[in-house]
VOGURO-273196 format. One record per residue (C-alpha): residue in three letters; residue number from 0; x, y negated, z negated. Coordinates in steps of 0.25 Angstrom, whole numbers, always signed. Layout:
{rec "ALA", NUM, {X, Y, Z}}
...
END
This chain:
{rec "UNK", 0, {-75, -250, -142}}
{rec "UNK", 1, {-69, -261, -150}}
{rec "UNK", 2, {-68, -274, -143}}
{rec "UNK", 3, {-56, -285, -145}}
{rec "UNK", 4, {-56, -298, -142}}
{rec "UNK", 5, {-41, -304, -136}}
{rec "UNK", 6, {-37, -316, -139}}
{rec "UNK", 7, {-33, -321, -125}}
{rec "UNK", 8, {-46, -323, -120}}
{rec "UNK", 9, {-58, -327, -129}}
{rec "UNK", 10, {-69, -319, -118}}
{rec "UNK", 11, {-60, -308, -113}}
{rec "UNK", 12, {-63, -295, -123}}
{rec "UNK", 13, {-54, -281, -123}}
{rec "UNK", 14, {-54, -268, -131}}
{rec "UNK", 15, {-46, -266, -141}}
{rec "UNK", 16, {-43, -250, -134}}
{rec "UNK", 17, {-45, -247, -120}}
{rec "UNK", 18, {-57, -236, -117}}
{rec "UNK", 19, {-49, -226, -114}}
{rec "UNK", 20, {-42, -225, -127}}
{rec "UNK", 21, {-53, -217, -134}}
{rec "UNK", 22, {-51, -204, -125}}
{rec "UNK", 23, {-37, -204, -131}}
{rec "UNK", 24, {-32, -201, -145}}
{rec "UNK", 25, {-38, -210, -156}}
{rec "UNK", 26, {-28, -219, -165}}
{rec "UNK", 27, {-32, -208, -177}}
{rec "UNK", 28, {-27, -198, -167}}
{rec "UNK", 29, {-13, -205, -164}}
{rec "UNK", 30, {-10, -205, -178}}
{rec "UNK", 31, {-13, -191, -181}}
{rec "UNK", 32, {-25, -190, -189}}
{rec "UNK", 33, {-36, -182, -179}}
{rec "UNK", 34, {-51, -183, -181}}
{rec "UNK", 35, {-54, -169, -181}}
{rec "UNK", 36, {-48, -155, -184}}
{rec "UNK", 37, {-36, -152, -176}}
{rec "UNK", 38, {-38, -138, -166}}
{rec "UNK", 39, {-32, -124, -175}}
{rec "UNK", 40, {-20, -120, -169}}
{rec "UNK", 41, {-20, -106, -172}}
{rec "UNK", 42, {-16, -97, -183}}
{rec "UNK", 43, {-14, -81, -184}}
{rec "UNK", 44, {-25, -79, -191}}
{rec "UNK", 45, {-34, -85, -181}}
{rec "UNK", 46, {-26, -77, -171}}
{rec "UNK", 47, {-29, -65, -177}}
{rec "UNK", 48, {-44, -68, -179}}
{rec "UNK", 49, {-46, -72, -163}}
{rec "UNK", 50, {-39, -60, -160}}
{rec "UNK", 51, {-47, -51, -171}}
{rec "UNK", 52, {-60, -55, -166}}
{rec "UNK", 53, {-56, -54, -148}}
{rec "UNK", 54, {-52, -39, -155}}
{rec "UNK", 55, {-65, -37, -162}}
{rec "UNK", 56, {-72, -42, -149}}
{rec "UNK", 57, {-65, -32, -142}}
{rec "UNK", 58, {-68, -21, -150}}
{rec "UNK", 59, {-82, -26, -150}}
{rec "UNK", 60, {-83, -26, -135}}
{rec "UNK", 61, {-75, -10, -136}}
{rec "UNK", 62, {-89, -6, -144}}
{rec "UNK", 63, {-99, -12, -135}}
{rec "UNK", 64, {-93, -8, -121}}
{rec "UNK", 65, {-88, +6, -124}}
{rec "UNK", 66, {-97, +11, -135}}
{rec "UNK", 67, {-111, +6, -129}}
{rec "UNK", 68, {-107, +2, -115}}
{rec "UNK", 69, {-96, +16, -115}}
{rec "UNK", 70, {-86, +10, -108}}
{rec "UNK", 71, {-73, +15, -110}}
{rec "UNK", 72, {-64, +10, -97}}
{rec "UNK", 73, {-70, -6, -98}}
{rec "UNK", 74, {-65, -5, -114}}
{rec "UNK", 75, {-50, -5, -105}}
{rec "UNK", 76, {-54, -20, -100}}
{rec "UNK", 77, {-61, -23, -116}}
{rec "UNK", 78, {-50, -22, -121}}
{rec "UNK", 79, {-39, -29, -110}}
{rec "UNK", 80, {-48, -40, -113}}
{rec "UNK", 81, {-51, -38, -127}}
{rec "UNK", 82, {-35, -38, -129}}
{rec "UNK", 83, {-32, -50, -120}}
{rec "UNK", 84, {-44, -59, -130}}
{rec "UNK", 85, {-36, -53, -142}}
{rec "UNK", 86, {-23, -59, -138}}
{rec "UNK", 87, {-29, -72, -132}}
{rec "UNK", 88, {-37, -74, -147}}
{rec "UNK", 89, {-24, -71, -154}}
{rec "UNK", 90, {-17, -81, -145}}
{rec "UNK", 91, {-28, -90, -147}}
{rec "UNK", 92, {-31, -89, -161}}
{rec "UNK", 93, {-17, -88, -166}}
{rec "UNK", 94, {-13, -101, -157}}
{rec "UNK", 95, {+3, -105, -162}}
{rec "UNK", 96, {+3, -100, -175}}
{rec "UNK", 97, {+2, -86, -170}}
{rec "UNK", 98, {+14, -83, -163}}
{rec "UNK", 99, {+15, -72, -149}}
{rec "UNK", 100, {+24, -61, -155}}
{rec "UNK", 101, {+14, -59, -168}}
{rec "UNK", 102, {+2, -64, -160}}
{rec "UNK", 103, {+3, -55, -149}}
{rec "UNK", 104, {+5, -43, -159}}
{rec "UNK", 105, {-9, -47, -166}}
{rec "UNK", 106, {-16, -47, -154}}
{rec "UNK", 107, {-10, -33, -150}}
{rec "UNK", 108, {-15, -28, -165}}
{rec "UNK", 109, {-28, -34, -163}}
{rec "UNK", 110, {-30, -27, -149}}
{rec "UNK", 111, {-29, -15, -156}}
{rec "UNK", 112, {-37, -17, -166}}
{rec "UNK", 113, {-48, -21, -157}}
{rec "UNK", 114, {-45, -8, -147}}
{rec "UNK", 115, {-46, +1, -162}}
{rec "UNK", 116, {-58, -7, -166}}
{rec "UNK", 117, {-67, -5, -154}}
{rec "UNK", 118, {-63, +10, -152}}
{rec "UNK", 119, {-67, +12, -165}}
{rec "UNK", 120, {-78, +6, -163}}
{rec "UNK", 121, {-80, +16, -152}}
{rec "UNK", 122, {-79, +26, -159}}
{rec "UNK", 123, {-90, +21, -169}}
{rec "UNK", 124, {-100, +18, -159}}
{rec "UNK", 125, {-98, +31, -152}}
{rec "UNK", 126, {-102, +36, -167}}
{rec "UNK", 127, {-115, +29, -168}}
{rec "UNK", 128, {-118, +36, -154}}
{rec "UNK", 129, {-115, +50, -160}}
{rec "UNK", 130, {-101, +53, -158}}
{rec "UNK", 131, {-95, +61, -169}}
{rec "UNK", 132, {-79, +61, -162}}
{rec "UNK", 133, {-68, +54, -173}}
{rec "UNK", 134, {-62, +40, -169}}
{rec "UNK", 135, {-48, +45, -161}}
{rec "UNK", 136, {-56, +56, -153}}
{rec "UNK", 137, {-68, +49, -150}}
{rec "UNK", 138, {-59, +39, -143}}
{rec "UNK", 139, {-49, +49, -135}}
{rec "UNK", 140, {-61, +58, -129}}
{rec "UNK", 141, {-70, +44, -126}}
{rec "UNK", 142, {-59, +35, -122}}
{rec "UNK", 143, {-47, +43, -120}}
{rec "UNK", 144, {-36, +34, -116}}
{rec "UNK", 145, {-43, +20, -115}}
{rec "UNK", 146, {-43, +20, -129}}
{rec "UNK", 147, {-27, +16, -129}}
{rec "UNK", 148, {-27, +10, -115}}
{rec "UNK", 149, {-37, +0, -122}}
{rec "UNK", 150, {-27, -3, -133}}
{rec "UNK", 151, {-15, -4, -124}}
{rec "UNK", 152, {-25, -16, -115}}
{rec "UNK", 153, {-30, -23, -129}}
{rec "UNK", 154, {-16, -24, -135}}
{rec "UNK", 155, {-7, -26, -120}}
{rec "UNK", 156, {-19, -39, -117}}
{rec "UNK", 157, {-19, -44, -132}}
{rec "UNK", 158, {-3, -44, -131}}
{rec "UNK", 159, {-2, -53, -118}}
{rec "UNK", 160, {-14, -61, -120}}
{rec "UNK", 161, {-7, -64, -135}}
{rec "UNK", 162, {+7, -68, -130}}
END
């Protein structure tokens, strides 16, 4: 704290700044030169990698609960949620630079892809366990029709949660 001596009175002491001025924005602040590394504001690549990664998870989570667990309905609400992170990590990671109408269409893409990885990876487990059906019927006689209902949720909750 710097001390300043006034002229008016040879005893009477003041600051030179009042104590509340160091919660507000320092001199170097107010003429635009920051201390540290301004916060990213987004790029389409980054969009695209948050959004790979919520899809990968999702595919992930598609292995473990319907392979080893052999859950085939619960994969419906996997994959409502997987669909929603997707669109929120696109949103997120793209920030500004990555505008809705393209955005949105990424996120559609990368539900898909995550839906297509995890029943694949399905099928492989199944494999491992001693099935010996190919990839399509494999999924039509263990799944039947949740197999597309699964896509239709990923890419309809990746679509709002992207907008």
């Amino acid at each position: 704290m710097a001390v300043m001596t006034t002229g008016s009175d040879p005893g009477e002491r003041r600051l030179s700044r009042p104590p509340s001025d160091r919660f507000g924005p320092s001199d170097a602040d107010a003429e635009g030169s920051s201390a540290g590394p301004e916060a990213p504001a987004g790029s389409k690549a980054r969009g695209i990698a948050y959004g790979t990664v919520a899809a990968l998870v999702g595919a992930v989570v598609t292995v473990l609960l319907g392979g080893v667990m052999a859950l085939s309905a619960g994969l419906l609400v996997v994959w409502a949620s997987a669909g929603n992170a997707i669109g929120l990590a696109t949103r997120i990671g793209g920030g500004p630079a990555f505008q809705a109408p393209r955005r949105t269409w990424v996120a559609i893409a990368l539900a898909l892809a995550g839906v297509t990885l995890g029943q694949v990876g399905l099928w492989w487990y199944a494999g491992t366990e001693g099935g010996v059906l190919p990839l399509l019927p494999y999924l039509g006689e263990t799944f039947g029709i949740l197999v597309p209902l699964e896509a239709a949720l990923a890419a309809g909750f990746a679509w709002w949660a992207a907008r």
